[in-house]
PAKOL-545122 format. One record per residue (C-alpha): z, y, x negated; residue number from 1; residue in one letter. Coordinates in Angstrom, 1 decimal, padded with zeros to 4 digits. Each point is the difference from the previous one (the first is absolute). Example, Ala and Ser with C-alpha at 12.3 -4.5 7.8 and 13.67 -1.06 7.14 Angstrom:
BEGIN
     up  north   east resi resn
  007.8 -004.5 -012.3    1    a
 -000.7  003.4 -001.4    2    s
REM end
This chain:
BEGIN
     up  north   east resi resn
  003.3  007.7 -037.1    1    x
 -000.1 -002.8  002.4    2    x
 -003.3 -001.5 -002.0    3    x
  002.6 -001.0 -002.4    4    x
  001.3 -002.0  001.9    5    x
 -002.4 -002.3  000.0    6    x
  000.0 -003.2 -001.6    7    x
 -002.4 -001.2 -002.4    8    x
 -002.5 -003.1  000.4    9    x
  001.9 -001.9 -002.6   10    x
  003.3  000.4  001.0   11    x
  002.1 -001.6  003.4   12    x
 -000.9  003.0  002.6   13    x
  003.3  001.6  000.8   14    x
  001.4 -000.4  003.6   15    x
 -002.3  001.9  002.7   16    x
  002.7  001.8  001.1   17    x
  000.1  002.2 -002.9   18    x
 -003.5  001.4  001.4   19    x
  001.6  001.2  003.2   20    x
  001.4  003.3 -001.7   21    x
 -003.4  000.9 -001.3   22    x
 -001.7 -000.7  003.3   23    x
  002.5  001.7  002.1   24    x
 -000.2  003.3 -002.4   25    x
 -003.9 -000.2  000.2   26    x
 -000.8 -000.6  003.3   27    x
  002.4  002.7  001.4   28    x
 -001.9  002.1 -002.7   29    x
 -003.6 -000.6  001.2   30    x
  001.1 -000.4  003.7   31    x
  001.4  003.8 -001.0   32    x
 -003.5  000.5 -001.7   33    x
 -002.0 -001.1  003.4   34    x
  002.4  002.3  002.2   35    x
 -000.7  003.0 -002.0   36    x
 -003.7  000.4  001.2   37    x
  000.9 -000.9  003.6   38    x
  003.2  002.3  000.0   39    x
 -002.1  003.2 -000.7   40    x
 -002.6 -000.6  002.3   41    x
  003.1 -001.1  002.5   42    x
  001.2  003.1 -000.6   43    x
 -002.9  002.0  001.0   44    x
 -000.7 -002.1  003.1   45    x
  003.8  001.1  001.0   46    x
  000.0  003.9 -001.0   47    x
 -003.6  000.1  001.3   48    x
  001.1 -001.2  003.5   49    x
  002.6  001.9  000.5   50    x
 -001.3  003.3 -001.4   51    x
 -003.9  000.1  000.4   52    x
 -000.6 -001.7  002.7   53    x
 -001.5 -003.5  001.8   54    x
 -003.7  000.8 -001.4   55    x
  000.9  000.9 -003.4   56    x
  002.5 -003.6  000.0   57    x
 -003.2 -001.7  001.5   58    x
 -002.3  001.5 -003.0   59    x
  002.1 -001.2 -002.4   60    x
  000.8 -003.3  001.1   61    x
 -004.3 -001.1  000.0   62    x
  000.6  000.5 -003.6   63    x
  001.7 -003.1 -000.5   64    x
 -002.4 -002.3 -001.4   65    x
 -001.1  002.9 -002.7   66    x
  003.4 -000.3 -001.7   67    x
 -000.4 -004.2  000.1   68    x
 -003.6  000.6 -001.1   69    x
  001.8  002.0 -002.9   70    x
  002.5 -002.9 -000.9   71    x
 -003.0 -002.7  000.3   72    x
 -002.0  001.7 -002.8   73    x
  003.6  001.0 -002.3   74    x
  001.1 -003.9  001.0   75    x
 -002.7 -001.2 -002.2   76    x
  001.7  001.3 -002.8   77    x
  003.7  000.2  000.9   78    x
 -000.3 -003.8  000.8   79    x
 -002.3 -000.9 -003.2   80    x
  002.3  002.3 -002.2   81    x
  002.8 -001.4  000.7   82    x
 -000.6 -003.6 -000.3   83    x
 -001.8  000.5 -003.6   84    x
  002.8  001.9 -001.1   85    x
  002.8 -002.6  001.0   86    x
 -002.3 -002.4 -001.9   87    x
 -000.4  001.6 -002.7   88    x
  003.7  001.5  000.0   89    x
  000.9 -004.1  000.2   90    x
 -002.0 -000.8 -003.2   91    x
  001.5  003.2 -002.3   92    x
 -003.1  001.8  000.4   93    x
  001.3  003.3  000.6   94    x
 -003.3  001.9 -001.9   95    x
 -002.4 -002.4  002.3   96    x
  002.0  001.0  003.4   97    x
  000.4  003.8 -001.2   98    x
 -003.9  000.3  000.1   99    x
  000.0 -002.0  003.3  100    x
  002.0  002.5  001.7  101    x
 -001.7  002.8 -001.8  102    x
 -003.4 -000.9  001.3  103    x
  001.1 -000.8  003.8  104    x
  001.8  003.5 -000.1  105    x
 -002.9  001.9 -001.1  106    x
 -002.6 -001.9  002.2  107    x
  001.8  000.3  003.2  108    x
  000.6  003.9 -000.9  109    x
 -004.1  000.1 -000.1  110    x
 -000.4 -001.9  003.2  111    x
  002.8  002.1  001.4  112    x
 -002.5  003.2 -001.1  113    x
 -003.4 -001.9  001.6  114    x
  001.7 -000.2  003.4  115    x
  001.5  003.7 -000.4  116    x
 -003.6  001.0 -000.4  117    x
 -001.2 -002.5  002.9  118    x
  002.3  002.0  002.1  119    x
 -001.4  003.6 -000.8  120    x
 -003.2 -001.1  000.3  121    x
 -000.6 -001.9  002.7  122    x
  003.3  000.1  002.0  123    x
 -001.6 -001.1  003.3  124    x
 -001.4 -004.0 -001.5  125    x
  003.8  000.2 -001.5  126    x
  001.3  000.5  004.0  127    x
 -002.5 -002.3  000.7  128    x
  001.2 -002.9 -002.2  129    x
  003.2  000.1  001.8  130    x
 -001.3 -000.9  003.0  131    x
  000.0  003.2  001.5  132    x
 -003.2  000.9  002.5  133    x
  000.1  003.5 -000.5  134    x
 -001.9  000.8  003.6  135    x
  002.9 -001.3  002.1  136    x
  003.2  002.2 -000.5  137    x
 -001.5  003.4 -001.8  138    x
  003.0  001.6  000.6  139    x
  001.9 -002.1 -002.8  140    x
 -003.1  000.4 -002.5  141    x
  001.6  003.7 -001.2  142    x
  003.4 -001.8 -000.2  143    x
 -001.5 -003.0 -002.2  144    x
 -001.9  001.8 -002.5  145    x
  003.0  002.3 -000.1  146    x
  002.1 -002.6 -001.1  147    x
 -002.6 -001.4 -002.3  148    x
 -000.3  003.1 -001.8  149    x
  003.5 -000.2 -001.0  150    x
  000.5 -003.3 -000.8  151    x
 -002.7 -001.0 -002.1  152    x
  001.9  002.6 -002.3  153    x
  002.4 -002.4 -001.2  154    x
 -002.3 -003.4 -000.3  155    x
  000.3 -000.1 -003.8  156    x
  003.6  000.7  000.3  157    x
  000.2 -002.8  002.4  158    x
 -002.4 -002.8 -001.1  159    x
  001.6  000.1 -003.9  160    x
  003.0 -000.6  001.6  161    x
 -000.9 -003.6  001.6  162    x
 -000.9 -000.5 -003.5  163    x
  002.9  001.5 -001.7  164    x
  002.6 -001.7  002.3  165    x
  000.2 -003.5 -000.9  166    x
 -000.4  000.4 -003.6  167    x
  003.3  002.4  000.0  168    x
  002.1 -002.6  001.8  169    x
 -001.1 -002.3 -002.7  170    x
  000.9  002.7 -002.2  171    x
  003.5  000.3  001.4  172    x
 -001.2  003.0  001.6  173    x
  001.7 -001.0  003.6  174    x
  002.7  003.3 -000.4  175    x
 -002.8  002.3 -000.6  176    x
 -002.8 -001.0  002.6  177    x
  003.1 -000.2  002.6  178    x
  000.9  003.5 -000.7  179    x
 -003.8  001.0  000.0  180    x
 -000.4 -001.4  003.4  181    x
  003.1  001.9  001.4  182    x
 -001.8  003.5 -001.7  183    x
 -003.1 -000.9  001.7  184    x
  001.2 -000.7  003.5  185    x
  002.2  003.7 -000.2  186    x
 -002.7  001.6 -001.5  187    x
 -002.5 -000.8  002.8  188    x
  003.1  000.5  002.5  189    x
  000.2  003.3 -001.1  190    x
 -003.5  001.4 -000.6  191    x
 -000.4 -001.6  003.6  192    x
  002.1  002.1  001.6  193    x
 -001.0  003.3 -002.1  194    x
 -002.9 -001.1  001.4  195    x
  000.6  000.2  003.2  196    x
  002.2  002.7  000.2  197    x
 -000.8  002.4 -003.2  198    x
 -003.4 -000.3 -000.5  199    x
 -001.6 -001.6  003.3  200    x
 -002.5 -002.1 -001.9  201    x
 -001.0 -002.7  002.7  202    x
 -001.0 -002.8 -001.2  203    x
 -001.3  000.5 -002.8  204    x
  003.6  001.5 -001.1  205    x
  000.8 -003.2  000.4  206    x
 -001.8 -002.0 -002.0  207    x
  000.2  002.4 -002.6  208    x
  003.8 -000.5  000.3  209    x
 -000.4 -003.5 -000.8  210    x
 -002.0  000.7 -003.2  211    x
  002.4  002.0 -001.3  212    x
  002.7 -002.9  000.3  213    x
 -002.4 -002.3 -000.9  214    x
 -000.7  002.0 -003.8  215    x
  003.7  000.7  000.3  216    x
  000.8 -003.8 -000.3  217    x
 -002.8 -001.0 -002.3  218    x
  001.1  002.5 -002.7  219    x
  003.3 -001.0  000.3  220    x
 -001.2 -004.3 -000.6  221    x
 -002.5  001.9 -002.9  222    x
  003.0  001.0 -002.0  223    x
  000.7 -003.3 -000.7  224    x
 -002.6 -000.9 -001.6  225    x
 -000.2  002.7 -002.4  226    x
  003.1 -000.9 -001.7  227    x
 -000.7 -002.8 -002.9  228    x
  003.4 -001.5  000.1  229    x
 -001.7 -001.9  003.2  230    x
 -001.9 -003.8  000.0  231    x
 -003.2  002.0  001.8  232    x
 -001.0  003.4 -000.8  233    x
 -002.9  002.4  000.4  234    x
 -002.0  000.6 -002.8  235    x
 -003.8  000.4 -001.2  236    x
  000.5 -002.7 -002.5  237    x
  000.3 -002.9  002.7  238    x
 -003.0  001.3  001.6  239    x
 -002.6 -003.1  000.1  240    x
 -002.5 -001.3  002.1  241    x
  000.7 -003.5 -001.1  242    x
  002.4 -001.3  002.9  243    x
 -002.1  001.7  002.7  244    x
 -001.4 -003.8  000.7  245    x
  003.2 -001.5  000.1  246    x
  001.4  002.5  002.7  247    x
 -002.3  000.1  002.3  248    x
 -000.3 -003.6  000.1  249    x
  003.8 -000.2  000.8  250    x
 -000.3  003.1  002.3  251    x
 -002.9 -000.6  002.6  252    x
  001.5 -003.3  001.4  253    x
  003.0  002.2  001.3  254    x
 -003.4  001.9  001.5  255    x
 -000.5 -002.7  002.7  256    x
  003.1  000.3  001.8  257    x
  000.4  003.9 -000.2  258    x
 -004.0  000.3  000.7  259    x
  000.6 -002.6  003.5  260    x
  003.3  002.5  000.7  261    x
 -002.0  003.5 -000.4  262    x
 -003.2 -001.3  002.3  263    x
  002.3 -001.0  002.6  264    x
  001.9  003.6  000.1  265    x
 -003.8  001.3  000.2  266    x
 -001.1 -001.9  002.5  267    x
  003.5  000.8  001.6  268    x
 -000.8  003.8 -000.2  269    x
 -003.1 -000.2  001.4  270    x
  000.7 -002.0  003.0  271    x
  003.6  001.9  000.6  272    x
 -002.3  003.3 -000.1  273    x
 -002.7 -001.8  002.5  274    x
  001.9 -001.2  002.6  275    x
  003.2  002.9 -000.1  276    x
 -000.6  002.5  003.3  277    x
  002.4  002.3 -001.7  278    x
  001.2  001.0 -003.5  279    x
  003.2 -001.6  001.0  280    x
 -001.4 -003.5 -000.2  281    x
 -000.9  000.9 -003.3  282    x
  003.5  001.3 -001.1  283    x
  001.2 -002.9  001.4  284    x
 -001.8 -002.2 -002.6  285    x
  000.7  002.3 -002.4  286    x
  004.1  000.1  000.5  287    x
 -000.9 -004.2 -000.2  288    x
 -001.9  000.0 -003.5  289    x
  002.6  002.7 -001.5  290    x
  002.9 -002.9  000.6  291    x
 -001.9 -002.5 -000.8  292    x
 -000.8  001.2 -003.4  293    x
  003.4 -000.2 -000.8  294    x
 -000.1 -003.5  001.5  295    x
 -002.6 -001.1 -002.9  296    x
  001.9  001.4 -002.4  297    x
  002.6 -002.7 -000.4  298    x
 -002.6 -003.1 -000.4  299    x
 -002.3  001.9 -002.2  300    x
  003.3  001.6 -002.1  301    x
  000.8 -003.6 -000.3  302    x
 -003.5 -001.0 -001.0  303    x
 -000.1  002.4 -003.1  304    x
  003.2 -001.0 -001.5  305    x
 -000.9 -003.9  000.5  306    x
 -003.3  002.1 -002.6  307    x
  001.9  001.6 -002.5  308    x
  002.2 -003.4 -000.9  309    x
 -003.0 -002.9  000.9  310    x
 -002.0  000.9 -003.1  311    x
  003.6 -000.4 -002.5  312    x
  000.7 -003.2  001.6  313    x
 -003.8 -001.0 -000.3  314    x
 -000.1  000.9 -003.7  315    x
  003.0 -001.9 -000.7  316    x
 -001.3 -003.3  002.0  317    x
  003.2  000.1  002.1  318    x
 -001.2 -002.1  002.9  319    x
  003.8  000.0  001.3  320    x
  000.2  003.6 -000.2  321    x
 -003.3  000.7  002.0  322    x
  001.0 -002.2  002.6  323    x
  003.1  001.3  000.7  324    x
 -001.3  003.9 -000.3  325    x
 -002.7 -000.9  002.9  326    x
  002.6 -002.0  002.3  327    x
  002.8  002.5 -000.2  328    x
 -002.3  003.2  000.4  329    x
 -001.6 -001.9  002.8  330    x
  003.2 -001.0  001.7  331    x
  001.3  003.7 -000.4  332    x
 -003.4  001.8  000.9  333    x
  000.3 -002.0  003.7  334    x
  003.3  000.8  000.2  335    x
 -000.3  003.7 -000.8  336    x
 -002.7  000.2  002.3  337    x
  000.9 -002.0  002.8  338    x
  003.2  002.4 -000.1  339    x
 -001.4  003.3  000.1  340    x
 -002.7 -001.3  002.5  341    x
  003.1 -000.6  002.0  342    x
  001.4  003.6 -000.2  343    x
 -003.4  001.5  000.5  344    x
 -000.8 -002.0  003.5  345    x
  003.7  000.8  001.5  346    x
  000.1  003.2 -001.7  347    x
 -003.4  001.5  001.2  348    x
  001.1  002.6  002.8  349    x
  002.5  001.3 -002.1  350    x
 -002.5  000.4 -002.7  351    x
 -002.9  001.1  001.7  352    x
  002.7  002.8  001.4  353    x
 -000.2  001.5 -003.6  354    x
 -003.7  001.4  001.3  355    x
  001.9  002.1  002.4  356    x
 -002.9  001.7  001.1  357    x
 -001.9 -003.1  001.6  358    x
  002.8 -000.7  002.6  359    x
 -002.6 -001.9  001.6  360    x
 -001.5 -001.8 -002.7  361    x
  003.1 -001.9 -000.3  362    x
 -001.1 -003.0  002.6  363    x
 -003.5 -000.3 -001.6  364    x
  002.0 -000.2 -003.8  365    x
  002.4 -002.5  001.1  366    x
 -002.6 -002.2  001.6  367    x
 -002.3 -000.3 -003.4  368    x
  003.3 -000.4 -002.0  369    x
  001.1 -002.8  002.2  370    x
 -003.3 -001.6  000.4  371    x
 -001.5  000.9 -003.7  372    x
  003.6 -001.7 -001.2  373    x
 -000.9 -003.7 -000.6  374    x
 -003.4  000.8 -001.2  375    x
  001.2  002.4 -002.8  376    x
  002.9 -002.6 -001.1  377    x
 -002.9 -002.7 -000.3  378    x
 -002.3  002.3 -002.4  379    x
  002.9  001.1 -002.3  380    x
REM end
């Protein structure tokens, strides 16, 4: 395990380069982790376009800001989780990080269950946190409950999972969470299109397909931690309120920035829906945030692995060690970034193409790619 390699406080620390292995494995892991979420819903956006039609894409896409509302309440967690963990990991505690990762499971599989029921209950305030003024487009309201329906299915399945993910690449878990994510994306591939041809679900077809991949990949990352041959394992044993303190506290700062990001796709929503004279303004925006997504991806990928290794450099008082983990992840992150920035911007006609039924969406898309460019690269 790459914590291993890390030197103790008493000791000369060994050469930073001997990091760069660990950080390479874990930050293509997590970036992998990031992608998975925004691949399925990807995938949706694209079989939805081509086979349902401009409303039912346009329905869909105003649900954005639910899925980021989703990862800002699992974040907590996820984020908290896994710095504890690598702490505790760092000092030998492996009974102290099991119940850590324990309690952040189980918690974030009950919040997963309060917004399943905030969604059968009142699915219209739900909409309505989005961003989305229900009054202005009626004819996508069908489409975005729909799609609602199905996908709140799999929240559980999907929330543990931010949770799960950075504890099994610190569990030299990489092989199987890859392999999960390539299930998950041909699972939701394939229910897609039995959607749309077989059993002509709409929309909510369509979400339900990405539940199914969703529980498909979670049970998969599960049976890891059944097995005890592992450092972290499920079991009612480790379950303990006693870290609940300590996890939030590291959790909630990563709040700020992923609270600042979720208001501004909200506010984004609203206005795109306000000011659009036709639902293909608002694909338009939607075909944007759908690349975009994958744009975040690589910063925040890289900001999870710098997580998982900060807290066993911390523990070991390995001042040389930190600095070099935050200046090479840093220098990487920008260059990742800048890089696929570069391929969306020249790349935009050809990819907006991919919604081949919005032939004249394409000048709109390119134009918020192009302009929305430097803004994005900023954020990350």
């Amino acid at each position: 395990m790459c914590a291993s390699q890390s030197p103790s406080s008493d000791r000369e620390p060994k050469p930073p380069t001997t990091s760069r292995p660990c950080i390479a494995r874990r930050r293509s892991s997590l970036i992998f982790t990031e992608l998975t979420g925004v691949v399925a819903v990807l995938i949706d956006g694209i079989v939805t376009s081509r086979f349902l039609g401009s409303d039912a894409y346009s329905g869909i896409s105003l649900l954005a800001p639910f899925s980021s509302l989703v990862l800002l309440v699992a974040g907590i967690f996820s984020t908290g989780c896994s710095i504890v963990c690598s702490q505790f990991v760092g000092q030998g505690k492996r009974a102290e990080a099991n119940e850590a990762f324990n309690l952040s499971s189980l918690l974030t599989v009950l919040l997963s269950v309060v917004v399943i029921v905030a969604c059968v209950a009142v699915p219209s305030f739900v909409l309505q946190l989005c961003g989305v003024p229900l009054g202005k487009y009626p004819e996508l309201n069908p489409h975005m409950y729909g799609y609602l329906d199905g996908y709140k299915v799999g929240l559980p399945a999907f929330m543990l999972a931010q949770v799960i993910a950075p504890i099994l690449v610190m569990d030299n878990g990489k092989g199987l969470f890859s392999t999960s994510s390539i299930f998950l994306c041909a699972v939701d591939i394939a229910c897609d299109l039995l959607n749309a041809f077989v059993f002509h679900g709409g929309t909510f077809g369509m979400g339900l397909a990405t539940s199914i991949s969703y529980w498909v990949q979670a049970i998969m990352l599960i049976t890891h931690f059944v097995r005890p041959k592992h450092l972290f394992r499920y079991s009612l044993k480790y379950m303990s309120l006693r870290h609940l303190g300590v996890v939030l506290g590291n959790g909630t700062p990563a709040l700020v920035k992923k609270l600042s990001t979720t208001a501004k796709e909200i506010i984004t929503n609203y206005l795109n829906i306000m000011v659009a004279l036709t639902t293909v303004a608002i694909a338009a925006r939607g075909i944007q945030s759908d690349f975009m997504q994958i744009f975040y991806c690589i910063p925040t990928g890289m900001g999870r692995a710098l997580v998982t290794m900060v807290g066993i450099y911390y523990s070991s008082n390995d001042l040389k060690g930190l600095r070099f983990l935050y200046s090479y992840a840093l220098r990487l992150g920008v260059l990742l970034s800048a890089g696929t920035a570069a391929i969306i911007l020249l790349a935009a006609p050809l990819l907006a193409g991919i919604y081949t039924w919005l032939w004249n969406a394409r000048g709109p898309t390119t134009f918020a790619w192009t302009t929305a460019w430097t803004s994005d690269r900023q954020s990350s």
